[in-house]
mmCIF file of the C-alpha atoms, coordinates in Angstrom:
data_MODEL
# 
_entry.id   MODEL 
# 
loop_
_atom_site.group_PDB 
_atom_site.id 
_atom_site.type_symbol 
_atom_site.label_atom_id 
_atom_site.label_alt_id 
_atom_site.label_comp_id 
_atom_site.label_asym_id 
_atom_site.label_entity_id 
_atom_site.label_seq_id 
_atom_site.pdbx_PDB_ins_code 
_atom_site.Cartn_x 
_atom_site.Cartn_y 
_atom_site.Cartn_z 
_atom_site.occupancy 
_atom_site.B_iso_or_equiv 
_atom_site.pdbx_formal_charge 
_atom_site.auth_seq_id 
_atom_site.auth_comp_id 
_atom_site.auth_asym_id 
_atom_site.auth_atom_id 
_atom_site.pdbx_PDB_model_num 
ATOM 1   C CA . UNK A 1 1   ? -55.913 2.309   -18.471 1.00 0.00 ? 1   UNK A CA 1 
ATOM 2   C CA . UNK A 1 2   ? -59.056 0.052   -16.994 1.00 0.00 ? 2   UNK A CA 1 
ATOM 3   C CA . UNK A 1 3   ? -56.354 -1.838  -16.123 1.00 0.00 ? 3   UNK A CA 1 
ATOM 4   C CA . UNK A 1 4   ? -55.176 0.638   -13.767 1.00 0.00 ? 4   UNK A CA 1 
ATOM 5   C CA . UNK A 1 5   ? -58.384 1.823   -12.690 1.00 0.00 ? 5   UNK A CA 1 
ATOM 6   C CA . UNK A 1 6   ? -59.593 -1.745  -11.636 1.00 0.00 ? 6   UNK A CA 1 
ATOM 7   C CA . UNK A 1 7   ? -56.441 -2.205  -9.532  1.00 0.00 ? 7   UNK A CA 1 
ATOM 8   C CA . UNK A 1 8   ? -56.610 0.886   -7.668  1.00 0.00 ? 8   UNK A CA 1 
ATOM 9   C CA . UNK A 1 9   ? -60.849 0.627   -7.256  1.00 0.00 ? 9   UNK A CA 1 
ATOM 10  C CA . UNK A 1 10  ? -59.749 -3.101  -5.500  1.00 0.00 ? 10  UNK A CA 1 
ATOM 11  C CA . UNK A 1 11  ? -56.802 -2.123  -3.739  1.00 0.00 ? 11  UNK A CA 1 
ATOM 12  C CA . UNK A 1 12  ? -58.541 1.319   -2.218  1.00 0.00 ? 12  UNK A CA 1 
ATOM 13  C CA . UNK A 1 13  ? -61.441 -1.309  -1.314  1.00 0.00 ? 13  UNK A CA 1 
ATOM 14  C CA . UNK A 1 14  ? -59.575 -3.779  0.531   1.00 0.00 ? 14  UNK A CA 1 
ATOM 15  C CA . UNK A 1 15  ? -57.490 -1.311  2.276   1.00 0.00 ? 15  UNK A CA 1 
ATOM 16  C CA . UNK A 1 16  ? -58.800 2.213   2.473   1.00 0.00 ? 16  UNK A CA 1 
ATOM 17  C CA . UNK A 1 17  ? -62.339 1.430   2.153   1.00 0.00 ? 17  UNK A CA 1 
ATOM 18  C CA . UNK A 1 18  ? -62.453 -0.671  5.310   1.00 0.00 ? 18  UNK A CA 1 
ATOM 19  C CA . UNK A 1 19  ? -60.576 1.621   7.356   1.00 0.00 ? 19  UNK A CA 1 
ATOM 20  C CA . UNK A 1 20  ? -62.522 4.691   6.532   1.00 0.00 ? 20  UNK A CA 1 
ATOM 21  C CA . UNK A 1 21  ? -65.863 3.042   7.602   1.00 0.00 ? 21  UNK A CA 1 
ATOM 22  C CA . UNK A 1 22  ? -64.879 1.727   10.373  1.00 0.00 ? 22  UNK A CA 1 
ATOM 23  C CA . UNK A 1 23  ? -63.868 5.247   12.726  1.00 0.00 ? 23  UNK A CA 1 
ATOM 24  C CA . UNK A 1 24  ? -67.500 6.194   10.975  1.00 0.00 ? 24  UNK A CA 1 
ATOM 25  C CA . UNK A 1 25  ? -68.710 3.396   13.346  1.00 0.00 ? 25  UNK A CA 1 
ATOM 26  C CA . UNK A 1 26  ? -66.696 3.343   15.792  1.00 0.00 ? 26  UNK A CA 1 
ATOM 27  C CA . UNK A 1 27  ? -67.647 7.301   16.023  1.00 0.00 ? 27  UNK A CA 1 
ATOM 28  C CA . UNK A 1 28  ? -71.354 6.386   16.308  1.00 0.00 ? 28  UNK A CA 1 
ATOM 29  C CA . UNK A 1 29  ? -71.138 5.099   19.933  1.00 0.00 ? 29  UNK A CA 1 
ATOM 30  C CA . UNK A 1 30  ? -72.916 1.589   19.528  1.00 0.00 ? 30  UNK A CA 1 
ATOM 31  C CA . UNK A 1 31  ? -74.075 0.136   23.098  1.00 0.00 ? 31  UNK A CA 1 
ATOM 32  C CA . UNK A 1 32  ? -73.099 -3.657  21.857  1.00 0.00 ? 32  UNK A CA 1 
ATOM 33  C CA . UNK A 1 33  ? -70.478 -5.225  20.000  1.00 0.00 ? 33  UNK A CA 1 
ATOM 34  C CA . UNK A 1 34  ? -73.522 -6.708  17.891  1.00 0.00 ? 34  UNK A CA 1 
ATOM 35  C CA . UNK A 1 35  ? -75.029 -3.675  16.686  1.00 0.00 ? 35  UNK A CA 1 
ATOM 36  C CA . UNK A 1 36  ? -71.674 -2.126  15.833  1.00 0.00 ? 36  UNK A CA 1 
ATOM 37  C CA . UNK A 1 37  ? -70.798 -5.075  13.599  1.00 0.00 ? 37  UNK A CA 1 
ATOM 38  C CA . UNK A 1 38  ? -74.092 -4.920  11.871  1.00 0.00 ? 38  UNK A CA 1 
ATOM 39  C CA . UNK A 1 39  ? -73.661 -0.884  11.242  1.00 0.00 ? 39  UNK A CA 1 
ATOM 40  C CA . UNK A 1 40  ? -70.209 -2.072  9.798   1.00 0.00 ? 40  UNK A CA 1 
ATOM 41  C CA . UNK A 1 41  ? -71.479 -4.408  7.627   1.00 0.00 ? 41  UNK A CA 1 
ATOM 42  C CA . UNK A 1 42  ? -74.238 -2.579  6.235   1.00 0.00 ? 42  UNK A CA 1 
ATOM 43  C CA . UNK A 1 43  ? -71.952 0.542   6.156   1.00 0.00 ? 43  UNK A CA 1 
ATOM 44  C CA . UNK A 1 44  ? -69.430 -1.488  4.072   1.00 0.00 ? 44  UNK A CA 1 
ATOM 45  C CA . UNK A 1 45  ? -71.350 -3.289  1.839   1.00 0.00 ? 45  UNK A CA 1 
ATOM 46  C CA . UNK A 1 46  ? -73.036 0.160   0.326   1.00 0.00 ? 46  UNK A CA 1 
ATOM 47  C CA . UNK A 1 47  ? -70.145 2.040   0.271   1.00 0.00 ? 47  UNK A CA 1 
ATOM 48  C CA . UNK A 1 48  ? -68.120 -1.470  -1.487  1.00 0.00 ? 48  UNK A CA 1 
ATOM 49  C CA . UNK A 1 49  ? -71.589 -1.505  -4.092  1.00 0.00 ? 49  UNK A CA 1 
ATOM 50  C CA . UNK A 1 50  ? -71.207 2.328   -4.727  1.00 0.00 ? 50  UNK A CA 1 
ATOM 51  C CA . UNK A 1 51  ? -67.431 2.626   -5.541  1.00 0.00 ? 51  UNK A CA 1 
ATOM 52  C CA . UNK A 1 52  ? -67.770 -0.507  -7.259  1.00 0.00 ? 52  UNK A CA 1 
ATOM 53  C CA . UNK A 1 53  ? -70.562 -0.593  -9.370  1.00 0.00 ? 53  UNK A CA 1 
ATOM 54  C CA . UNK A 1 54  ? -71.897 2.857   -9.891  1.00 0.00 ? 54  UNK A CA 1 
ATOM 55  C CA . UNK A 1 55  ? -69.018 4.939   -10.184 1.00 0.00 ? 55  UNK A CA 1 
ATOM 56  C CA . UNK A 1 56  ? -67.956 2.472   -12.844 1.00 0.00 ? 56  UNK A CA 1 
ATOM 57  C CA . UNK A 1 57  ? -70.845 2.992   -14.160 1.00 0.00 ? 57  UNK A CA 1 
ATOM 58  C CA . UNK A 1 58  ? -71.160 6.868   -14.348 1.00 0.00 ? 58  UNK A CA 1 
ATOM 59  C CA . UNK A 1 59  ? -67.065 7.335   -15.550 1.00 0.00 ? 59  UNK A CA 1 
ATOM 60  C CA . UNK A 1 60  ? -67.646 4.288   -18.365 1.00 0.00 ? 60  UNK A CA 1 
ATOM 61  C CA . UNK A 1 61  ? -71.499 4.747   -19.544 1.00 0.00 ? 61  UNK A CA 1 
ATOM 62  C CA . UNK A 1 62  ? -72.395 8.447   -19.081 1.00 0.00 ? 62  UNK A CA 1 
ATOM 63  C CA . UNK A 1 63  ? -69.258 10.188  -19.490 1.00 0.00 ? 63  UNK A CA 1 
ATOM 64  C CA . UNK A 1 64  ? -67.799 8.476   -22.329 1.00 0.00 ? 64  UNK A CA 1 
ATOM 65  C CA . UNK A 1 65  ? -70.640 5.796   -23.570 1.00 0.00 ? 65  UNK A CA 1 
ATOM 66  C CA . UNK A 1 66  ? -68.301 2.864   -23.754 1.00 0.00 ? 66  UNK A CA 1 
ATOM 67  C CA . UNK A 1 67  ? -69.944 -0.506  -23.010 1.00 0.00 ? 67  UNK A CA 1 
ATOM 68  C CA . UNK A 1 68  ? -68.202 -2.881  -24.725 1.00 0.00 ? 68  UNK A CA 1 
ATOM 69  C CA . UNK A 1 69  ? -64.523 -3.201  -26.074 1.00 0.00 ? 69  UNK A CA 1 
ATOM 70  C CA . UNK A 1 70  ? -61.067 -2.182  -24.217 1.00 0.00 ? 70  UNK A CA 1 
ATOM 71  C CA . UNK A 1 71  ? -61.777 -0.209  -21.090 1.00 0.00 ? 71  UNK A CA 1 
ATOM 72  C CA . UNK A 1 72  ? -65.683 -0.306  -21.659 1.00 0.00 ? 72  UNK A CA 1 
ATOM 73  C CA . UNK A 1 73  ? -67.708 -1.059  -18.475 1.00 0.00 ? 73  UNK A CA 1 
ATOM 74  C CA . UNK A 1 74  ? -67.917 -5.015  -18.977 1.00 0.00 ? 74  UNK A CA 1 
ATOM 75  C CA . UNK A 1 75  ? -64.827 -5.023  -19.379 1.00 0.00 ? 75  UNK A CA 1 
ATOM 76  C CA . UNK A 1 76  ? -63.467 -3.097  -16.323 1.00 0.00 ? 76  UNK A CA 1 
ATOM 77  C CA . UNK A 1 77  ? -66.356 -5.220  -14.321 1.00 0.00 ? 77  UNK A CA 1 
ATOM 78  C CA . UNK A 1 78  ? -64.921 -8.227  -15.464 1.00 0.00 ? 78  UNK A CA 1 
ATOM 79  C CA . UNK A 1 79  ? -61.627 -7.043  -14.261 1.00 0.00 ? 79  UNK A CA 1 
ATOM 80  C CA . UNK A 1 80  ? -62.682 -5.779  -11.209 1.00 0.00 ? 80  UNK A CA 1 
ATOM 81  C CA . UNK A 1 81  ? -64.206 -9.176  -10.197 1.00 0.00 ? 81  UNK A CA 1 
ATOM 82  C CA . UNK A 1 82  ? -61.187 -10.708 -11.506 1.00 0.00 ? 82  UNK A CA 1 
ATOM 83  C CA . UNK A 1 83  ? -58.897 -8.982  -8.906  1.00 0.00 ? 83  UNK A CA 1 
ATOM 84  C CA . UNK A 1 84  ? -61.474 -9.303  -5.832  1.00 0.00 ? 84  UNK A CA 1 
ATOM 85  C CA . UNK A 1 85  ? -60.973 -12.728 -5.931  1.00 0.00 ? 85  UNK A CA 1 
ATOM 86  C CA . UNK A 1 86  ? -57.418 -12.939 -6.079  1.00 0.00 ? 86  UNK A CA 1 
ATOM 87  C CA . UNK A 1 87  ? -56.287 -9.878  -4.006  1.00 0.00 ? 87  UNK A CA 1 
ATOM 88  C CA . UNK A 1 88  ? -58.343 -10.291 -0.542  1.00 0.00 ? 88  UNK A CA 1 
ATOM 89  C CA . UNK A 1 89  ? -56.985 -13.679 0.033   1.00 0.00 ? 89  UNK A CA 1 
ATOM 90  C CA . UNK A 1 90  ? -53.763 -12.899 -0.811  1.00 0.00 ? 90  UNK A CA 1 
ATOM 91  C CA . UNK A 1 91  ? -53.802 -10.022 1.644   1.00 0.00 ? 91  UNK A CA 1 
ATOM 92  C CA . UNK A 1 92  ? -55.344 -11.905 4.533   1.00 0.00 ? 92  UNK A CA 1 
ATOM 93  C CA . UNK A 1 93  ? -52.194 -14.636 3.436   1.00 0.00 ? 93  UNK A CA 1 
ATOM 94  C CA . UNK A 1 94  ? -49.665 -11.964 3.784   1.00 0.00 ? 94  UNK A CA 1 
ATOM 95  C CA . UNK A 1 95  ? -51.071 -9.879  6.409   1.00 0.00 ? 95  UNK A CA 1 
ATOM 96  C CA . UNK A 1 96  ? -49.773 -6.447  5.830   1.00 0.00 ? 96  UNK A CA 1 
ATOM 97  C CA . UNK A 1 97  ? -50.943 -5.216  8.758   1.00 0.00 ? 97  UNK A CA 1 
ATOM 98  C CA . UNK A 1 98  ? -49.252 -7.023  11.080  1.00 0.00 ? 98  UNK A CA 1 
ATOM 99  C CA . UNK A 1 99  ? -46.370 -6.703  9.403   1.00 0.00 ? 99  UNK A CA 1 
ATOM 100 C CA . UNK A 1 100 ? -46.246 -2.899  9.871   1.00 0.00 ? 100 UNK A CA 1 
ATOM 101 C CA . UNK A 1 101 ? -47.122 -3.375  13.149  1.00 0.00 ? 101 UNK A CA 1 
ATOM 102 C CA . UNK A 1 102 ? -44.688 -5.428  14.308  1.00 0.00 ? 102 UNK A CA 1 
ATOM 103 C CA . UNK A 1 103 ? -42.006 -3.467  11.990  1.00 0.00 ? 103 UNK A CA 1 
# 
């Protein structure tokens, strides 16, 4: 099951994560291309730390009080790392984007 949960907390971060933050943004009106990619950024990186870390945190260690073992918080963390570094560059290898735009 943390399995599952770690895949879809990566995949919805690569993908939906990005996408959602950035019509926030590009709502907001910035007057330079500067201070719109340092709204993104900071934007990104709390929303990435929040969905993450702490609501990994609250479902593992306050609802059920599992720290250690199968589907404990270490061990969905560890899993969760595990995929960020192997599912990013394999996306920005593959492109899906551009492959469902040019489809």
């Amino acid at each position: 099951m943390s399995f599952v949960i770690s895949t879809l907390i990566v995949i919805f971060n690569k993908f939906g994560l990005a996408i959602l933050v950035h019509r926030i943004v590009d709502a907001e009106k910035w007057s330079t291309k500067t201070k719109l990619n340092i709204s993104y950024a900071n934007k990104l990186s709390i929303a990435l730390f929040v969905n993450t870390a702490l609501i990994t945190f609250a479902v593992e260690i306050i609802t059920f009080g599992n720290y250690y073992g199968v589907g404990g918080m270490i061990y969905t963390e560890y899993i969760v790392f595990i995929f960020n570094a192997i599912i990013p560059p394999l996306a920005w290898i593959v492109d899906p984007w551009s492959i469902i735009k040019n489809y």
